[in-house]
Structures are given as structure tokens and as C-alpha cells.
Rosetta silent file (secondary structure, phi, psi, omega in degrees, C-alpha in Angstrom):
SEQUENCE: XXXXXXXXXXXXXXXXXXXXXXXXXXXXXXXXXXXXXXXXXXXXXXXXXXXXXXXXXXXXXXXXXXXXXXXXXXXXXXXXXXXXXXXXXXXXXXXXXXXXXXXXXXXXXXXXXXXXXXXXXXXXXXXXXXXXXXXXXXXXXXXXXXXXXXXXXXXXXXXXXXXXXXXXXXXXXXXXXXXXXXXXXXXXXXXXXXXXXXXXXXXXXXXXXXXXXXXXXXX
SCORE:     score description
SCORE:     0.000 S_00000001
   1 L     0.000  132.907 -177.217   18.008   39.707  -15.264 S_00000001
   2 E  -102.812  112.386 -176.176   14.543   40.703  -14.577 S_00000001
   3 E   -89.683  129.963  169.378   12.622   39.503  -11.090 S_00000001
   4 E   -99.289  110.350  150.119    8.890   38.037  -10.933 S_00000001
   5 E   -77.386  135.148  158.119    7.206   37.751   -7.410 S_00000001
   6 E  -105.992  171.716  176.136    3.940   35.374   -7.762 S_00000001
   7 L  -104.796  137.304 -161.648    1.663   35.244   -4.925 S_00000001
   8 L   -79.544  165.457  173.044    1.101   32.133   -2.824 S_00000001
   9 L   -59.511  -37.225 -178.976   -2.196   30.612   -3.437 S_00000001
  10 L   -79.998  162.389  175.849   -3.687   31.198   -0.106 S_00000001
  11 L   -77.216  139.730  122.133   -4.719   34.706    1.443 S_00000001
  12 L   -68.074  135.343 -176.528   -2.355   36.335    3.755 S_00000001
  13 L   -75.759  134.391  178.059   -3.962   38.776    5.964 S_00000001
  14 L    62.143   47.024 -162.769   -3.743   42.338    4.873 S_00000001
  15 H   -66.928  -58.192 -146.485   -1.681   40.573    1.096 S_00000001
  16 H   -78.454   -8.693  174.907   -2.535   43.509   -0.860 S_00000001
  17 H   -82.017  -23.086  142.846   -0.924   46.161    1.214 S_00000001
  18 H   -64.460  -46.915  140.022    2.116   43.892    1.268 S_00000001
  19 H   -16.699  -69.445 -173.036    2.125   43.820   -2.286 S_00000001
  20 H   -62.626  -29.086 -177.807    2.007   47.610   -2.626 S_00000001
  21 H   -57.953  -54.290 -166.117    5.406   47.109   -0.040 S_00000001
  22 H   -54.932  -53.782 -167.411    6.882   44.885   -3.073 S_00000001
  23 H   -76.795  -33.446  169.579    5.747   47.205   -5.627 S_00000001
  24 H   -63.248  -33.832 -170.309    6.987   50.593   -3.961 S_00000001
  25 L  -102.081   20.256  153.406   10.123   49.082   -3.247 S_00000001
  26 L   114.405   19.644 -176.013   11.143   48.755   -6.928 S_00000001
  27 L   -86.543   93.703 -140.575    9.371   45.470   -7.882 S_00000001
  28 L   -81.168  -17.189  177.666    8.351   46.053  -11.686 S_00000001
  29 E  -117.260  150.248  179.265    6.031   42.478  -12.109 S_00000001
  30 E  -165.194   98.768 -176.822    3.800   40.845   -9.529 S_00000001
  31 E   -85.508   99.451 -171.645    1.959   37.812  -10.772 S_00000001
  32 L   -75.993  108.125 -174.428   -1.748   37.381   -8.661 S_00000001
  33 L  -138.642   96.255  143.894   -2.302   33.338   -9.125 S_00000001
  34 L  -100.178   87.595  178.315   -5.333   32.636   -6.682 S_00000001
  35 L   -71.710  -53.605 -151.418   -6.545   29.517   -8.416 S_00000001
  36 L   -92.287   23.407 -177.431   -9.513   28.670   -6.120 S_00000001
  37 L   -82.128 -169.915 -174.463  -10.869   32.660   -6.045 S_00000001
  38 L  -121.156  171.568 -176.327  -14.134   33.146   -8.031 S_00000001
  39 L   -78.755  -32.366 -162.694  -14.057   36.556  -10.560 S_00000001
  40 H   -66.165  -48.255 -167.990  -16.023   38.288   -7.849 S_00000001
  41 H   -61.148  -20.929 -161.014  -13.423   37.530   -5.103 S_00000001
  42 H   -91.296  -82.052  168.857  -10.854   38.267   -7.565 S_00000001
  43 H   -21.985  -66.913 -170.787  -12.077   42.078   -8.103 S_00000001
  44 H   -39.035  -46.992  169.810  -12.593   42.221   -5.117 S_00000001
  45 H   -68.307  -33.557  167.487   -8.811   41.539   -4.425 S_00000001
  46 H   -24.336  -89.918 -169.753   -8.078   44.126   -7.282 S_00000001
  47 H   -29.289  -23.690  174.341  -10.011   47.052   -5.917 S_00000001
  48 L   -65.254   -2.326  179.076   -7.621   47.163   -2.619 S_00000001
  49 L   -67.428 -156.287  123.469   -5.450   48.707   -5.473 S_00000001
  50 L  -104.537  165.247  162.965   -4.152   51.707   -7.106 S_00000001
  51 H   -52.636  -57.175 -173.698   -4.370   51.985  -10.758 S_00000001
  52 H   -38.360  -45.171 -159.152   -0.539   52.523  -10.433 S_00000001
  53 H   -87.264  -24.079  164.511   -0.040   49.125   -8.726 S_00000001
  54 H   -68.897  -21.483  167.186   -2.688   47.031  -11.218 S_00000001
  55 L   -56.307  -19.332 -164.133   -0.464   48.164  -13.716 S_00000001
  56 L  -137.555   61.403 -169.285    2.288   46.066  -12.896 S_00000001
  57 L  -144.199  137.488 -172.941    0.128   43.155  -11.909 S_00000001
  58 E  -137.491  118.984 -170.276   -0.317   40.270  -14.239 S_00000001
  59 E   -85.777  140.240  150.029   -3.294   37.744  -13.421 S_00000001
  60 L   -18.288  -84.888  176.353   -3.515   33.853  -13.463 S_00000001
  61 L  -143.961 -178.969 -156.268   -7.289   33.290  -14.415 S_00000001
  62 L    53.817   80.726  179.755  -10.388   35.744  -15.091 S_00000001
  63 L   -62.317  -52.526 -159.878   -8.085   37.254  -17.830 S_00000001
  64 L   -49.051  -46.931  162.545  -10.891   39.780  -18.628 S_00000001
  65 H   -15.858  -16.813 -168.155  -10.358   41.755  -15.182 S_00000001
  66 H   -75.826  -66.006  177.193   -7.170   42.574  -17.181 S_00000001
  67 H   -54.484  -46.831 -178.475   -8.839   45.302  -19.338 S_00000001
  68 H   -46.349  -58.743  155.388  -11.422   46.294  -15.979 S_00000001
  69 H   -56.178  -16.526 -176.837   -8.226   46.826  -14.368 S_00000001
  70 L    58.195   15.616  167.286   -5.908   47.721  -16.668 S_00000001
  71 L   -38.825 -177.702 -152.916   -3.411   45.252  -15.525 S_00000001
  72 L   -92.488  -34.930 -163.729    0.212   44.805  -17.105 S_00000001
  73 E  -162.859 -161.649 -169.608   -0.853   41.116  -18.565 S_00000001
  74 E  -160.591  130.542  171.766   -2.537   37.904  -18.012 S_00000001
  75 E  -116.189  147.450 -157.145   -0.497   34.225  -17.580 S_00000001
  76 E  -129.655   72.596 -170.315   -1.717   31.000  -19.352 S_00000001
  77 L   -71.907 -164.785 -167.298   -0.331   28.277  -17.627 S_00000001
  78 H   -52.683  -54.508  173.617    0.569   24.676  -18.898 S_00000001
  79 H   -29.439  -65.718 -167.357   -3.007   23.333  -17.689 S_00000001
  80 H   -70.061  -18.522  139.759   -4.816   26.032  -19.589 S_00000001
  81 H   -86.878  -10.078  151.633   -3.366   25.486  -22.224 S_00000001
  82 H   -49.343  -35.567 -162.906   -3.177   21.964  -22.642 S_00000001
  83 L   -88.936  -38.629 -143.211   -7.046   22.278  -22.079 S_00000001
  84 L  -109.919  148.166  172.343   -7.708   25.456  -24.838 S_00000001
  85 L   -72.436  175.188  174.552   -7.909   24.739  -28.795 S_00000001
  86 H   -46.166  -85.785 -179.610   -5.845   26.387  -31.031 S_00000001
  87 H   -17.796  -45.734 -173.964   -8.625   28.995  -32.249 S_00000001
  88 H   -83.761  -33.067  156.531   -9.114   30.475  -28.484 S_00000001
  89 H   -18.182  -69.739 -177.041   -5.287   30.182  -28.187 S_00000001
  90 H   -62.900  -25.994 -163.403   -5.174   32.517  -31.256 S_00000001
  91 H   -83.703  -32.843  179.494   -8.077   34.453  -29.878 S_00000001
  92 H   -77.092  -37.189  169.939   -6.603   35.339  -26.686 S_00000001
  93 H   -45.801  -47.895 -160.548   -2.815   36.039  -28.400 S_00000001
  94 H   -98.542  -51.754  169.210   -4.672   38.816  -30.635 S_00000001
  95 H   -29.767  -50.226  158.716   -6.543   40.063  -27.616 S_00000001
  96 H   -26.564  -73.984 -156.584   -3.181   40.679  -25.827 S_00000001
  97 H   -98.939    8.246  167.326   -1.744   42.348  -28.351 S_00000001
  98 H   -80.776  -65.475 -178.616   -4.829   44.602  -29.469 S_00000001
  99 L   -53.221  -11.257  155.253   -4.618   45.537  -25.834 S_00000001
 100 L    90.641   48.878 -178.014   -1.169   46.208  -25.518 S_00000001
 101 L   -94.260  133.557  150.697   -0.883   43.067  -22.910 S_00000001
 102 E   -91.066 -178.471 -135.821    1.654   40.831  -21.928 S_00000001
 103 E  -169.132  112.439 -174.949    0.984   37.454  -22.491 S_00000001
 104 E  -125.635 -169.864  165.592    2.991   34.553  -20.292 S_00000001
 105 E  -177.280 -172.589  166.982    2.916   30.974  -19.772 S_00000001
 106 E  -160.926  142.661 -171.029    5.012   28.001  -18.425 S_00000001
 107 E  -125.469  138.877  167.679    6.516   24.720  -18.901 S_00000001
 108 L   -40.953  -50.944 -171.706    7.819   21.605  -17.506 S_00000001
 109 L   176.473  160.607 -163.757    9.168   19.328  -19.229 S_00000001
 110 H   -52.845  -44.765  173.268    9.972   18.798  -23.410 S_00000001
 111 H   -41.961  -30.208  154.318    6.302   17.727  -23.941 S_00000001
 112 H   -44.292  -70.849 -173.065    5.067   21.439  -22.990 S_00000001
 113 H   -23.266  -72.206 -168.892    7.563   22.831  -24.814 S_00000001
 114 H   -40.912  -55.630 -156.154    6.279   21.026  -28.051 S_00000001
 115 H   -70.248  -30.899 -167.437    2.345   22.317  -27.359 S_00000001
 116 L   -67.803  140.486 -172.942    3.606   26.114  -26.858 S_00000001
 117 L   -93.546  147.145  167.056    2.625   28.128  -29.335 S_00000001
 118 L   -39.941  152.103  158.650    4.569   31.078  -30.549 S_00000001
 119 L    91.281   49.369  168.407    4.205   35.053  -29.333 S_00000001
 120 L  -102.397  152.485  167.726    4.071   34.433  -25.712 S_00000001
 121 L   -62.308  -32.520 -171.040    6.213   37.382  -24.201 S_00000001
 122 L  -173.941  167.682  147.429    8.439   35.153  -21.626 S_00000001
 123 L  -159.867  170.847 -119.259    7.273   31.947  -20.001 S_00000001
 124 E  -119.591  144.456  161.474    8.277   30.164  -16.644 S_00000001
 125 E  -156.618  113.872  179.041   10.664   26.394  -16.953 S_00000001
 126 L  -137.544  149.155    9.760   10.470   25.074  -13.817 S_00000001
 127 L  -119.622  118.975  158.399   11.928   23.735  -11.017 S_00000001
 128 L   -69.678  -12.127  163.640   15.059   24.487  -11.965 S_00000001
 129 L  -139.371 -176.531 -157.621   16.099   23.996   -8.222 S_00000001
 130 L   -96.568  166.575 -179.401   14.533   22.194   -5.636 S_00000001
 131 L   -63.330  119.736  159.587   11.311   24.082   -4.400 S_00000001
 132 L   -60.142  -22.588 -166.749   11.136   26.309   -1.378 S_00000001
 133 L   -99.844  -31.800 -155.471    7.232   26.855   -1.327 S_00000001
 134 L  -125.027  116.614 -175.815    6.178   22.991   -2.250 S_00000001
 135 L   -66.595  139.083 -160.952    7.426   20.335   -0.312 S_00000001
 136 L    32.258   41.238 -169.757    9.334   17.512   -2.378 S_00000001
 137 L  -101.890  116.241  166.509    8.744   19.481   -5.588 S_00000001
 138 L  -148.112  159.246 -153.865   12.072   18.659   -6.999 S_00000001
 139 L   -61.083  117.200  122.181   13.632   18.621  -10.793 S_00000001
 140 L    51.448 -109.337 -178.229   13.926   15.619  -13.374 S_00000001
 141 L  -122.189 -179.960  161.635   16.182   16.422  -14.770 S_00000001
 142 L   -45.155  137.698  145.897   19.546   17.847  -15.235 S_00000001
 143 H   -20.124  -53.253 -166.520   21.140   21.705  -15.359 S_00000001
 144 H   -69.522  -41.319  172.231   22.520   20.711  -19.004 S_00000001
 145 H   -50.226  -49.633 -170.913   18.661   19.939  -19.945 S_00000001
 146 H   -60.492  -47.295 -179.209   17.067   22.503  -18.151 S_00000001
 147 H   -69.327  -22.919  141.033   19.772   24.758  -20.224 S_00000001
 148 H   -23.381  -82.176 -179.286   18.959   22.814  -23.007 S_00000001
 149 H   -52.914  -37.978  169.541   15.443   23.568  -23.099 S_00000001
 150 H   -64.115 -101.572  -89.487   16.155   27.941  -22.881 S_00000001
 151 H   -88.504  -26.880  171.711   17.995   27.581  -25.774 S_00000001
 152 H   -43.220  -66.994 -172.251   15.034   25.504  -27.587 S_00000001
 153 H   -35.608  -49.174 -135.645   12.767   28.084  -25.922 S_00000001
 154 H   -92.546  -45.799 -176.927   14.496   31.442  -26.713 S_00000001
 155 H   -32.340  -92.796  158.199   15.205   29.834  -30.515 S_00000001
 156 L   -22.245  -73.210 -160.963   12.135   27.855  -31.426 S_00000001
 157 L   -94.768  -17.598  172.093    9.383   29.545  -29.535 S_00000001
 158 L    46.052   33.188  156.718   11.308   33.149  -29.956 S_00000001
 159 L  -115.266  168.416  173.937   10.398   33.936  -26.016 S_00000001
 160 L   -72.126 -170.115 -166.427   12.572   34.811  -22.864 S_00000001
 161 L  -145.644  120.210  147.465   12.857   32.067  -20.239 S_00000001
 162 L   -43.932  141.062  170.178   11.971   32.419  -16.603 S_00000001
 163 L  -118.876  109.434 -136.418   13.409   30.644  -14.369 S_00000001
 164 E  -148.707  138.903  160.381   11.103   29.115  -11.319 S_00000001
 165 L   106.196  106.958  140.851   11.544   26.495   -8.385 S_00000001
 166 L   100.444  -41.193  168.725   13.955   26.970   -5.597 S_00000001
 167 L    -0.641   59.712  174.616   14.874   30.385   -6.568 S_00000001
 168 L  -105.302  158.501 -170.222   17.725   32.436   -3.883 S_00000001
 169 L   -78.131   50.824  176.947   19.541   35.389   -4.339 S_00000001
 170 L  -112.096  -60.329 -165.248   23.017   33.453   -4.710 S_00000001
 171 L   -50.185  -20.873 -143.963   21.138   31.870   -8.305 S_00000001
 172 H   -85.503  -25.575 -177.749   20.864   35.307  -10.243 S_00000001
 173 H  -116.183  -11.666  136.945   24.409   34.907  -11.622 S_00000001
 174 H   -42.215  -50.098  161.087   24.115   31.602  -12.328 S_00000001
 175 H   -90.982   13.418  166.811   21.087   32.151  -14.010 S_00000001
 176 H   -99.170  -13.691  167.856   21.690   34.919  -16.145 S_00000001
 177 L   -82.786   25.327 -177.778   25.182   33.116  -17.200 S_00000001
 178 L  -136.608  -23.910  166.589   23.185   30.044  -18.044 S_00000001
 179 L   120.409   16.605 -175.133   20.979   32.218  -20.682 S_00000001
 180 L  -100.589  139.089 -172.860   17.797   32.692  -18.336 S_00000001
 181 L   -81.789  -19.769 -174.791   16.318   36.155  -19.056 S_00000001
 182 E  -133.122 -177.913  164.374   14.552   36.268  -15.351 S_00000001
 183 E  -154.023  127.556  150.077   13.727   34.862  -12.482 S_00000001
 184 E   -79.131  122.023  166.926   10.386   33.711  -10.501 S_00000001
 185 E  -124.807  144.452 -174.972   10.069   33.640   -6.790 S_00000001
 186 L  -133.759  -82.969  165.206    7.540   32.815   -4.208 S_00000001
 187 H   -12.822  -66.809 -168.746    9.009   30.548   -1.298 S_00000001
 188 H   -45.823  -41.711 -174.298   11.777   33.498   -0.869 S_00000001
 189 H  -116.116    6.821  162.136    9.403   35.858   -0.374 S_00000001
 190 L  -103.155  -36.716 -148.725    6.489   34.222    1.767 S_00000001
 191 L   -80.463  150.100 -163.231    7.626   31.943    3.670 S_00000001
 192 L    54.011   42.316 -165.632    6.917   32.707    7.392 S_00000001
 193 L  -115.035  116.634  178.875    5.223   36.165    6.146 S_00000001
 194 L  -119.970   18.987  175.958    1.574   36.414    8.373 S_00000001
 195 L   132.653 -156.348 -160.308    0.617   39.863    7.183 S_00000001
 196 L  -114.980   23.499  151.224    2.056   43.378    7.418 S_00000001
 197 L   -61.863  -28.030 -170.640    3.763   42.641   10.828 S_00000001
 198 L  -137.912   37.798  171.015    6.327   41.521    8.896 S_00000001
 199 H   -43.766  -55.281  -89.311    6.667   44.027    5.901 S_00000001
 200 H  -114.965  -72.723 -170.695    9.520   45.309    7.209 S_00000001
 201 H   -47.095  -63.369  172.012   11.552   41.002    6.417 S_00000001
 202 H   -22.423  -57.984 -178.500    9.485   41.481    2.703 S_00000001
 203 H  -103.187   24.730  159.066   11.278   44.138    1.645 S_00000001
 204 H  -106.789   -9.242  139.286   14.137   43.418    2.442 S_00000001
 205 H   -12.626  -67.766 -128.605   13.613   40.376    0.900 S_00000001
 206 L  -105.174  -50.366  176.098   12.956   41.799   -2.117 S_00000001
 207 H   -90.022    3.688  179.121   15.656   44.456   -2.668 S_00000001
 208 H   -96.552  -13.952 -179.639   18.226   41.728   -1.838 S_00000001
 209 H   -80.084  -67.341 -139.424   16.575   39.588   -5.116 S_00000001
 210 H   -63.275  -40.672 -162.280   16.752   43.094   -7.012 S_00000001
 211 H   -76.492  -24.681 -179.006   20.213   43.909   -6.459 S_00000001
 212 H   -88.022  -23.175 -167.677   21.285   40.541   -7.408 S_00000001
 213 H   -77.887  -18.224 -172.167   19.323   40.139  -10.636 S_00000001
 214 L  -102.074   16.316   84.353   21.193   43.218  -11.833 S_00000001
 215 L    43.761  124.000 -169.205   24.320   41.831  -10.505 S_00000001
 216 L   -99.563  141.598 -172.034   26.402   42.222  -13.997 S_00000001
 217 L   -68.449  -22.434  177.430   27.018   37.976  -14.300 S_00000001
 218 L   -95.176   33.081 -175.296   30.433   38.486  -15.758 S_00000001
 219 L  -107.254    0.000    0.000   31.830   40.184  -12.738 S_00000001
């Protein structure tokens, strides 16, 4: 099982040095999803970086910072792709992979599914539990669907499957016995977090999601 942190939408004071906490303390993905920044603001949050730590940082929107930076990837959620034609679809897939990128994305519900196109690297199926970050964001449907839908995913679409919504470190051996290659968290690792006063609760956060995703599931 592999673990994805995303980043809450909003700023936290002194986020990127908490980051670098995340990232030091064995966190190999860190997904930057600031929807309402502008490209400026969005460098701007970059540059508080190391090279080291934009490597293993995979942005939201302004994909192109991804080469400026040298980031790990770039994610293409359901919106943006519902929204993009094939042709830039195709154009950004062969950008990816000229650039040696990873490429994500994420879905909902079967109607997603249907629109994703092949050679995404992994993408998100969420909320597989009830939410922690979003108040009364809660699932659909069923466990047997949701478990459905990986095997459609991993088949069909011939990517891994994420796992998102609700996310604590008791799920990790559920979900890697249910066929999910990962896991996304947010809620777990923000909530009540005001800056680097409280690094200290982050990473320990953080290494208790690590230790569980590698948790062997049939033990």
C-alpha cells in the first residue's frame, strides 16, 4: 500500500515547512491542490522549496510549473476532465510521458469511470468512507460497488486505485485486502493543524499512516 497526503485548500501558516516535516519523515507523494491560487501565487508557494522536496510533489492546476519545478507529476481531476477534449487529453498524456511525469486523476461514481481515458498512472475513487475534512461528504454507495469499480478500474482503465474519503490508519488493511493499491488522506492529517506549532502531532500523524500502509494485509 502506498500513502498520498493532499493539501487542504486553504493556507496554513508556515504549510510549506510542514510539508518538508511530511516529506523528511518518509512521505514519498504530496499532492499541492490550491484551487483558488493564481500561477503566480502558486510559484510562489513552490519556491519555499527544495528541488529535493518538488520532486515528490505532484500539482492540481498550472501543470506547466511541473517542468519549472521539476515536480514528480501533475493531477487531472474529474472536473478537468469532463471540461478538456480528447485532443488536449492526448496532448497532455504525451507531455507526461515525454517528461517522465506522473499523470493522476479521480473518480466518483460509474459515469467518471466511463469518460477516463487510458494511461493515467493511479487515480483517486472516492469517498470510500465517510469524509473527515468535508462535512456530510458521505458515499452512495456500497463497499461491494466501491470494490466493484477497482476491479473495473485496475482491468479496464489498466491503472492503480486510490482510495480517498474518510481515510484512518485502522483502513490500510482493509484496503489493501479489498484490491486498493493506495491510499489518500487529508482530514487525518490537518485537522486542528495551525502551523508549525504543531509539527511535532503531523508527524506523528504521518508515520502512524506509513507503518500501517505497509502493514503486510494477510497478517
Amino acid at each position: 500500500m502506498n500513502l498520498i497526503v493532499c493539501s487542504i485548500p486553504d493556507s496554513i501558516p508556515e504549510e510549506q515547512q510542514l510539508v518538508q516535516e511530511l516529506l523528511y519523515g518518509g512521505l514519498d507523494t504530496f499532492h499541492l491542490r490550491k484551487p483558488e491560487f493564481s500561477i503566480v501565487e502558486m510559484r510562489e508557494w513552490m519556491k519555499q522549496l527544495s528541488s529535493s522536496d518538488c520532486s515528490k510533489i505532484v500539482l492540481h492546476s498550472h501543470w506547466l510549473l511541473a517542468e519549472e519545478f521539476n515536480t514528480k507529476g501533475i493531477h487531472m481531476g474529474a472536473n478537468a476532465l469532463k471540461n478538456m477534449a480528447v485532443a488536449e487529453q492526448e496532448a497532455w498524456m504525451a507531455y507526461t510521458k515525454r517528461k517522465k511525469l506522473t499523470i493522476s486523476s479521480s473518480v466518483h461514481d460509474q459515469e467518471e469511470i466511463n469518460r477516463l481515458p487510458k494511461g493515467f498512472d493511479y487515480v483517486w475513487l472516492s469517498p470510500v468512507f465517510e469524509s473527515i475534512s468535508k462535512q456530510d461528504y458521505k458515499s452512495a454507495y456500497s463497499a461491494s460497488q466501491f470494490d466493484a469499480w477497482v476491479e473495473e478500474l485496475k482491468e479496464q482503465k489498466e491503472t492503480k486505485v486510490y482510495a480517498l474519503g474518510g481515510i484512518r490508519t485502522e483502513h490500510m488493511k482493509e484496503l489493501a485486502q479489498r484490491g486498493f493499491d493506495g491510499a489518500v488522506v487529508l482530514g487525518n492529517v490537518w485537522s486542528n493543524v495551525n502551523g508549525l506549532q504543531d509539527r511535532e502531532l503531523v508527524k506523528e500523524r504521518i508515520q502512524h499512516l506509513i507503518v500501517a500502509c505497509k502493514t503486510d494485509p494477510t497478517s
